[in-house]
C-alpha positions as CSV (number, residue, x, y, z in Angstrom):
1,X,-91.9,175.9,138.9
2,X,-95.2,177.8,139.9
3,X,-97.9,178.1,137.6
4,X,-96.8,181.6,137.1
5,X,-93.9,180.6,136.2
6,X,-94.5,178.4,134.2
7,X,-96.5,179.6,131.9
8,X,-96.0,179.2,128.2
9,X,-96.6,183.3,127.5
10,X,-94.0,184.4,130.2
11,X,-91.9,181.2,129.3
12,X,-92.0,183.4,125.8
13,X,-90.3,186.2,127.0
14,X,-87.8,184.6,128.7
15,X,-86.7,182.4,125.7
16,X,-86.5,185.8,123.7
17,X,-83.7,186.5,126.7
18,X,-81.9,183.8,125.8
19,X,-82.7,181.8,129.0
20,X,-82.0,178.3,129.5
21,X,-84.0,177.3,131.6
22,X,-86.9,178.4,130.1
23,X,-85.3,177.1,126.7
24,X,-85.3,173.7,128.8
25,X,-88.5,173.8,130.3
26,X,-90.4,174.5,126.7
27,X,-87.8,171.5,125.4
28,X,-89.3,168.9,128.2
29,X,-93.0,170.4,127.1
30,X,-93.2,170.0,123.3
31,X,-90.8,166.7,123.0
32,X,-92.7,164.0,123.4
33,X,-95.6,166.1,120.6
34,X,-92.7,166.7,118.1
35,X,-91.3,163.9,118.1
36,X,-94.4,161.7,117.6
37,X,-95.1,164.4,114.7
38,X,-91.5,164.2,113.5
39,X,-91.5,160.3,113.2
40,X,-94.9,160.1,111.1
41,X,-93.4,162.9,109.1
42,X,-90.4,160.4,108.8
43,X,-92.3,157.0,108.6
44,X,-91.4,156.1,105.3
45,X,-88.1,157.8,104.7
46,X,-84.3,156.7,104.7
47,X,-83.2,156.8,108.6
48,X,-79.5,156.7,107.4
49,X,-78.5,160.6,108.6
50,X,-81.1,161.8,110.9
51,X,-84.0,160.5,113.1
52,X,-86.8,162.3,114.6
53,X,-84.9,163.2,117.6
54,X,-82.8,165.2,114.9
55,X,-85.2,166.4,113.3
56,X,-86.6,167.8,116.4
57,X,-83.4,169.6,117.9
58,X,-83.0,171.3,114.5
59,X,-86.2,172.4,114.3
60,X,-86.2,174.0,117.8
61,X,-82.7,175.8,117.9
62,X,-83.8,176.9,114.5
63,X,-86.7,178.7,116.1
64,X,-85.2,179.3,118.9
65,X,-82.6,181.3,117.3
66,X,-85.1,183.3,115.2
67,X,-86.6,183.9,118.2
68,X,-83.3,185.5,120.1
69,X,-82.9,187.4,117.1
70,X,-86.2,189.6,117.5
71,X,-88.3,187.5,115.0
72,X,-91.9,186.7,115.7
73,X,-92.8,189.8,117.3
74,X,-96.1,189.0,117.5
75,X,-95.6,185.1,119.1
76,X,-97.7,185.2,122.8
77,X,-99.0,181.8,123.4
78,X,-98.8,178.2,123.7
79,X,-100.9,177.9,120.6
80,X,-98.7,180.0,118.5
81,X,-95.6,178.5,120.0
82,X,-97.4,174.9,118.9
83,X,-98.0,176.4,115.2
84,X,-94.3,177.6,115.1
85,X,-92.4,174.3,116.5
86,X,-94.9,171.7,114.4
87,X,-94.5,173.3,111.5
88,X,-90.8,173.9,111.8
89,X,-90.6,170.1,112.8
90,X,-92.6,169.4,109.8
91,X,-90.5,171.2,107.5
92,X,-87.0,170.1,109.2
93,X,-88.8,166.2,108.7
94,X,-89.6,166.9,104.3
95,X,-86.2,168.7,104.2
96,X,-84.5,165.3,105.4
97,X,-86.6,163.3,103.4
98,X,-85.9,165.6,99.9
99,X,-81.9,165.1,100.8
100,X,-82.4,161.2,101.6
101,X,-84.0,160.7,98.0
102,X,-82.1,162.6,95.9
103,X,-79.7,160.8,93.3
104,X,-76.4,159.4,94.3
105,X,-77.0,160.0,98.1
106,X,-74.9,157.2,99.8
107,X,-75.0,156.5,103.5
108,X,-74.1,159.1,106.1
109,X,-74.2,158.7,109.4
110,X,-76.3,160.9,112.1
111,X,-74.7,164.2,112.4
112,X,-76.2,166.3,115.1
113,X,-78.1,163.5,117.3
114,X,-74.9,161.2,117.4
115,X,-72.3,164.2,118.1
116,X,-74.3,164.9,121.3
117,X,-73.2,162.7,124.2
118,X,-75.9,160.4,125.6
119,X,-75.1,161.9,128.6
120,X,-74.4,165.6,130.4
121,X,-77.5,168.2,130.9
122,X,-80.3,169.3,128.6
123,X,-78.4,172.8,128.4
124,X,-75.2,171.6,127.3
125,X,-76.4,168.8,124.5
126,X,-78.4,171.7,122.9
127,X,-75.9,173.9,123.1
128,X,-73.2,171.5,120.9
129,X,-76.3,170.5,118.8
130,X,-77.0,173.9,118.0
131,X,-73.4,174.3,117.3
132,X,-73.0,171.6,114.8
133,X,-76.7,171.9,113.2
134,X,-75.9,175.8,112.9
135,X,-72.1,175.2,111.4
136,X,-73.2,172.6,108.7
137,X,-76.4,175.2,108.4
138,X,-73.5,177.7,107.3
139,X,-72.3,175.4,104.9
140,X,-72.8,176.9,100.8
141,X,-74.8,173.8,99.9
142,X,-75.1,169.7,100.4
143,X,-72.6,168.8,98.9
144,X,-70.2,170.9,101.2
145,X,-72.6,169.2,104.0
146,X,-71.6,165.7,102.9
147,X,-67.8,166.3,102.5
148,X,-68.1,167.9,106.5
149,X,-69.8,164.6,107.5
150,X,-67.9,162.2,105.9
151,X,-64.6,164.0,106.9
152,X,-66.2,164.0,110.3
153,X,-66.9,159.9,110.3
154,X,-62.8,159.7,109.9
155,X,-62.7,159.6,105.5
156,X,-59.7,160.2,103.9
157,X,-59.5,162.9,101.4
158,X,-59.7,160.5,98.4
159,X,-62.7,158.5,100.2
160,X,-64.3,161.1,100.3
161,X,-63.9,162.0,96.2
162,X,-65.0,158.5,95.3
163,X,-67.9,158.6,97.7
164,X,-69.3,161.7,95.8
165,X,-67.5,161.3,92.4
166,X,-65.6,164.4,92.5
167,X,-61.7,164.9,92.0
168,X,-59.0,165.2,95.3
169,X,-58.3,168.3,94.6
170,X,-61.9,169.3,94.2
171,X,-62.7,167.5,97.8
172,X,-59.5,169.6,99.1
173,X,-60.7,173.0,97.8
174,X,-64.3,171.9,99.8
175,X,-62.6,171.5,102.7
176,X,-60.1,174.6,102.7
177,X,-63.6,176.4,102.3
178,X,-65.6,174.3,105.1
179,X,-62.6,175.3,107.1
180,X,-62.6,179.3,106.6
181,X,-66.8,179.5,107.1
182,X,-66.0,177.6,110.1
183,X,-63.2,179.8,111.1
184,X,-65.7,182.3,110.5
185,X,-68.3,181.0,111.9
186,X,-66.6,180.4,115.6
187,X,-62.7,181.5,115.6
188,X,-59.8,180.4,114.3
189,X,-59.8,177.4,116.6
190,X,-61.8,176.0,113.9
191,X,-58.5,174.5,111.8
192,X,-57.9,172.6,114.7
């Protein structure tokens, strides 16, 4: 890329187009600076659903979707940018930690950083991490979060109940709901 090019305040305008290689060149930019501010955000917490690296990727498809959708109008420069994406990160990294420490959290394992493959392109991994961050995102509230994941990791129905001490039939009412804002959310391929 040329200077010109890349230049935070044009790379702006193109990520408000929605293009991806501007969204990957402002990815490869801030990384290594959100995740160093992500882990210390982290340092102390549970690292039982998400890591910095997930921390990260939700914080940045978060603002990069605000972003596509006409917000922060007034965003120009590499300073702002910085502002936006460390305090995002920030508030992605106390979100985790509040849902770690709450009462009766058991173990779940790392949803959006572990459903990406280690390998493929930049583009692609975003895209199913934005995906999968966005769907559980859509979700009514934790709990509905928890019953996606641990159906995801391969629990049974009445696992599942016993792991958050709710009835089957409760867990299956979840789940017909997880299925229709997913259905929602991307087609009706989502029952498959």
């Amino acid at each position: 890329m040329t200077d010109n090019i890349g230049s935070v305040s044009l790379l702006i305008q193109s990520l408000r187009s929605g293009d991806s290689a501007a969204q990957q060149e402002i990815w490869m930019r801030y990384l290594p600076r959100l995740r160093v501010l992500a882990r210390r955000r982290l340092k102390d917490s549970p690292q039982t659903v998400a890591d910095e690296d997930d921390v990260v990727i939700q914080a940045y498809w978060t603002i990069l979707r605000r972003l596509q959708n006409g917000e922060y109008g007034d965003l120009q420069n590499r300073q702002q940018l910085w502002r936006l994406l460390s305090s995002a990160t920030c508030h992605k990294a106390v979100s985790q930690i509040r849902f770690m420490t709450r009462k009766k959290r058991g173990s779940v394992q790392h949803v959006c950083a572990e459903s990406v493959s280690a390998e493929g392109n930049v583009a692609e991994e975003f895209e199913l991490a934005e995906l999968i961050c966005g769907l559980l995102e859509a979700l009514p509230d934790d709990e509905a979060r928890r019953i996606c994941v641990l159906r995801l990791d391969g629990n049974s129905v009445s696992e599942i109940a016993e792991n958050i001490q709710r009835s089957v039939p409760t867990v299956e009412r979840r789940l017909r709901l997880i299925r229709q804002i997913f259905a929602s959310e991307i087609g009706p391929s989502a029952d498959a």
